[in-house]
C-alpha positions in Angstrom: 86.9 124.6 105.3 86.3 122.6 102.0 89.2 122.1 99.2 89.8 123.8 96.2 91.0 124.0 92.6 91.1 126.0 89.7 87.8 127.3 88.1 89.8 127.1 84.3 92.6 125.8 83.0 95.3 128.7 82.2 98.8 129.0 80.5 101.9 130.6 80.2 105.6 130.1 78.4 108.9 131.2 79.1 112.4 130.4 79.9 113.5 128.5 82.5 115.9 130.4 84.5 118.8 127.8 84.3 118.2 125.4 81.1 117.3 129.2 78.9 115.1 126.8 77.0 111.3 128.2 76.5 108.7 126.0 78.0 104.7 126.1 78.3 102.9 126.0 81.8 99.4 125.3 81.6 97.6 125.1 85.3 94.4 122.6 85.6 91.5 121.8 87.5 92.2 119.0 89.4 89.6 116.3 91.7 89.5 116.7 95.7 92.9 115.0 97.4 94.8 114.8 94.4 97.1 117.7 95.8 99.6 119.1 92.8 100.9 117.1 90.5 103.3 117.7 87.5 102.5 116.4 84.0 105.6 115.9 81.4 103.9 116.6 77.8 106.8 116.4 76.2 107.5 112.8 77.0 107.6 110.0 74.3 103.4 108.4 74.8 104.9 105.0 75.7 106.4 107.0 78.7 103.1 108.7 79.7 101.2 105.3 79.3 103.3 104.4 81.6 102.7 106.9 84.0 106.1 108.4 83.9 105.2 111.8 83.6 103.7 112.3 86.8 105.5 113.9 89.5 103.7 114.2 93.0 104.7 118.0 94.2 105.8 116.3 97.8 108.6 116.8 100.0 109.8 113.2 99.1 109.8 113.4 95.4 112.9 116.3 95.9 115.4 115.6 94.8 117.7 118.5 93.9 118.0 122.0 95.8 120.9 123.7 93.8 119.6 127.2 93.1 116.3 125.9 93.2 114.1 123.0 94.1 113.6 120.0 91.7 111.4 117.0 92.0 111.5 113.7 90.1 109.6 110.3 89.7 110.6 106.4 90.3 111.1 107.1 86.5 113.7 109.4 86.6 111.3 112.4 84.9 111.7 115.9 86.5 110.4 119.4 86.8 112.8 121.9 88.5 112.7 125.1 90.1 109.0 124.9 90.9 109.2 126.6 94.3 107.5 129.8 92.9 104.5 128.3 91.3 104.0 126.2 94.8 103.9 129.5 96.7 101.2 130.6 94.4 99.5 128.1 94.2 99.8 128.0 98.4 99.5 131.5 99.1 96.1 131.6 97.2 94.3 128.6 98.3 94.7 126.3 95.7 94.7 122.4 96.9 94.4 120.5 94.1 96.1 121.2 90.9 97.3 119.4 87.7 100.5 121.0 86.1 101.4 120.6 82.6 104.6 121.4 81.4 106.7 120.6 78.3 110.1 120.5 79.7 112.2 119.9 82.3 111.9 123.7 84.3 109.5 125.9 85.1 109.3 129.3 83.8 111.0 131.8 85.3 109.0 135.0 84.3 109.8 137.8 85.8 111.5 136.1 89.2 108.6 136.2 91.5 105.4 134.4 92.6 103.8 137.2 90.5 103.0 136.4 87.3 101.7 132.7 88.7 99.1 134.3 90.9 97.7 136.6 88.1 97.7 133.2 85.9 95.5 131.6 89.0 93.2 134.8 89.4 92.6 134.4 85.8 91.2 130.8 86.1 89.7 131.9 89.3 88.8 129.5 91.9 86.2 126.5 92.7 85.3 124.9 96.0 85.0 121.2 96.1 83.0 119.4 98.5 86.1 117.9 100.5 87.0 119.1 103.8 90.6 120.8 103.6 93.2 119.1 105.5 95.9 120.5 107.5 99.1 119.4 109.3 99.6 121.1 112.8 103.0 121.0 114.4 102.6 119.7 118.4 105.8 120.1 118.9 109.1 121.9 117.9 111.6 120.2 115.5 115.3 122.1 114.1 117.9 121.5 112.3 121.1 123.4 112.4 123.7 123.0 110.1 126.9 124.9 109.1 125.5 128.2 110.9 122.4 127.3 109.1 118.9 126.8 110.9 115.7 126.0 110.7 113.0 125.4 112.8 109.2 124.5 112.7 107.1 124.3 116.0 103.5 124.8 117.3 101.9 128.1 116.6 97.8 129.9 116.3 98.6 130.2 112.9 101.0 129.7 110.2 103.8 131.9 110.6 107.0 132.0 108.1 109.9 134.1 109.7 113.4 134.2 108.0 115.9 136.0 108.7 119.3 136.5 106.2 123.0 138.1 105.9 125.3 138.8 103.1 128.1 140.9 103.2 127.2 143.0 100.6 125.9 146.3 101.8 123.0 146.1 99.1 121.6 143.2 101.4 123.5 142.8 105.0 121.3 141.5 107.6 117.4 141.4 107.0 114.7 139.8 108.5 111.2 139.1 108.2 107.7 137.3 109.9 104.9 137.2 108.1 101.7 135.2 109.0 100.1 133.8 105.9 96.6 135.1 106.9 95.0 135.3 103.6 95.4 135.4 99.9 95.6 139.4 100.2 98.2 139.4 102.3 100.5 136.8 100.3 99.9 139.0 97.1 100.4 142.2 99.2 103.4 141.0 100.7 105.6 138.5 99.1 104.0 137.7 95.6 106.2 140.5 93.8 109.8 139.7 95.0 112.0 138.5 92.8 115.0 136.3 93.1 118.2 137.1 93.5 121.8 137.2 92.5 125.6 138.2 92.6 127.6 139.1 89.3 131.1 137.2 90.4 128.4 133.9 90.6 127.6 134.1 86.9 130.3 132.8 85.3 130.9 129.9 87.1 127.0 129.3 87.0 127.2 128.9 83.2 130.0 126.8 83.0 128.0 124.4 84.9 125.3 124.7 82.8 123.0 126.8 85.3 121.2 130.5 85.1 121.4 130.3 81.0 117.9 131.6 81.1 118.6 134.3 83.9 119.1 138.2 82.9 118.2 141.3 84.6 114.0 140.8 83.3 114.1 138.1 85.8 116.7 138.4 88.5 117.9 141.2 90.6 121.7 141.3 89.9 124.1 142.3 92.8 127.6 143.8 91.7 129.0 144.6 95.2 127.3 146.6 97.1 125.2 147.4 94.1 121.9 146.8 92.7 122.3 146.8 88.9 118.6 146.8 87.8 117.5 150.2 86.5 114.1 149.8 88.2 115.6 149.3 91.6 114.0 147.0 94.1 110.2 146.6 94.5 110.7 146.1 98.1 113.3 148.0 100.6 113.9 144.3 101.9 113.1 142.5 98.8 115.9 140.1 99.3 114.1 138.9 102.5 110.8 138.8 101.3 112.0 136.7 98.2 113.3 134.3 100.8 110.1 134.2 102.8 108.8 133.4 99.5 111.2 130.6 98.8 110.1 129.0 102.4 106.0 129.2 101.2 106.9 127.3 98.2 108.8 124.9 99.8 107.4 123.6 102.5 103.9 123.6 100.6 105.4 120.2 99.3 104.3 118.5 102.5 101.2 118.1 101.3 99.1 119.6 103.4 98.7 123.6 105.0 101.0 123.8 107.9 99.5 125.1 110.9 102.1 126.1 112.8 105.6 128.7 113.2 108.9 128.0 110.6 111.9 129.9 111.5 114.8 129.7 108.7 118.4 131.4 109.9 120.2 131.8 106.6 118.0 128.4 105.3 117.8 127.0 101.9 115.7 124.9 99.7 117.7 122.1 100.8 117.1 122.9 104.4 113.3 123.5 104.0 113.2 119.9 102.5 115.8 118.2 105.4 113.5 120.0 107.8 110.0 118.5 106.3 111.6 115.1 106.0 112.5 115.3 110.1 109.2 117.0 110.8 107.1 113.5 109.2 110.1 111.0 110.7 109.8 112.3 115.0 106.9 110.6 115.9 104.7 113.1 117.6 105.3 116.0 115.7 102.2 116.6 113.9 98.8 115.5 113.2 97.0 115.9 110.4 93.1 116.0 110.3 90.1 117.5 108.1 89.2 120.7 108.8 86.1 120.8 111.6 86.0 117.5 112.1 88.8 115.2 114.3 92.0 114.4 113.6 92.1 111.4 111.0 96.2 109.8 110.9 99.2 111.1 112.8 101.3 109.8 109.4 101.5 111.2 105.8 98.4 110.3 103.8 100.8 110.2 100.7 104.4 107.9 101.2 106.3 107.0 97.8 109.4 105.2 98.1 112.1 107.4 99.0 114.2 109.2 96.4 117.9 110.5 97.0 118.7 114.4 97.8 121.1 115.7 95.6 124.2 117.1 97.6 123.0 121.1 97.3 124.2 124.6 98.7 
């Protein structure tokens, strides 16, 4: 019932997964209802005087999904591919967090939630006197797009279910529900998968300046109809799963712990975000309260001025 944060702060470094460049990611304590924000060390002091190296971690600060999900300030300052320290930070309970990082991209470690959630048990975790809030869906909202769907709407408790479907037979057509019970459950089930790629992508990747950091430490490579990793898969559906994963992350940038059932059909980051930025437009949708006690707005709490979507796959 009450908030969270971390107990410690706690760091790692790597590369990012698309830049290749090294960066430092060191996880904060942070007050009750400031949520997760991004910190820019790197940044020139003038600029963090200035406040330009803080990014809100909200659905409306998004504003990239190629290959990943990337959000930036009214300053033009990002942080990218942060979907996988969201889903920690989500799938363990954290609600308040302060993010440093001295670049533009998140690590990429080994591909998965993983190392992020070891990082967090590390710190450990501290109640705050705050009640927790929550968002719960009243009724159903979709999206379908080029095949593509997704699809929040009322449920008991928050349910991700994804289903995918790649002609490769190392993939084909998987599908997975999962209710995000508990911390144990996250870690059991979705923590470790990795991302995932195809070996004809590669090439034209790099020439656009993308997955320079990726290899097969980070990335489960798919040649065909075959798995190229040594180690195999750490999951018979671990595509799936890493999907599943992707959804926690992203929809954790609506602020707030979603009470209620997404359904992605072959969805995306950019989906996820389309679909968050529908679900707070339909009047009616949602309502948002403090845990045990009533229901306090039926808008966001948080509302920066809107910032474009980058045209994304």
């Amino acid at each position: 019932m009450r908030q969270t944060t971390l107990s410690h702060s706690v760091s790692c470094s790597g590369p990012g997964i698309h830049t290749g460049h090294d960066v430092r990611l060191t996880l904060n304590p942070a007050p009750a209802d400031t949520g997760i924000v991004f910190r820019r060390t790197d940044l020139p002091s003038d600029a963090r005087k200035r406040g330009a190296d803080r990014i809100e971690a909200r659905y409306v600060c998004v504003t990239d999904t190629r290959l990943g999900t990337t959000i930036s300030n009214e300053h033009g300052v990002s942080v990218a591919t942060i979907e996988h320290v969201m889903a920690a930070l989500a799938g363990l309970g954290v609600d308040n967090a302060e993010i440093e990082i001295d670049g533009p991209e998140v690590p990429i470690m080994d591909g998965s939630a993983a190392p992020f959630v070891f990082l967090i048990e590390c710190a450990g975790l501290r109640t705050l006197a705050a009640r927790r809030r929550v968002l719960r869906v009243l009724k159903t909202v979709s999206l379908l797009e080029d095949g593509k769907r997704a699809e929040i709407s009322p449920a008991d408790a928050p349910t991700i279910d994804v289903e995918i479907d790649f002609s490769s037979a190392a993939v084909r057509r998987q599908r997975l529900e999962i209710v995000m019970s508990d911390a144990a459950a996250f870690k059991a089930e979705l923590a470790r998968a990795r991302t995932f790629g195809f070996l004809h992508e590669v090439e034209h990747l790099r020439k656009n300046g993308l997955a320079r950091g990726g290899s097969l430490e980070n990335v489960v490579v798919i040649d065909g109809d075959t798995v190229l990793n040594e180690e195999g898969l750490r999951f018979a559906d671990e595509f799936v799963r890493h999907k599943v994963l992707d959804a926690v992350g992203d929809l954790a940038l609506a602020g707030y712990r979603i009470h209620g059932r997404f359904h992605g059909v072959r969805s995306g980051h950019a989906l996820n975000n389309r679909l968050l930025r529908k679900l707070f437009a339909t009047e009616g949708a949602y309502e948002i309260a403090r845990v045990g006690s009533e229901i306090q707005n039926t808008r966001p709490a948080f509302v920066p001025s809107a910032l474009p979507l980058a045209a994304s796959a």
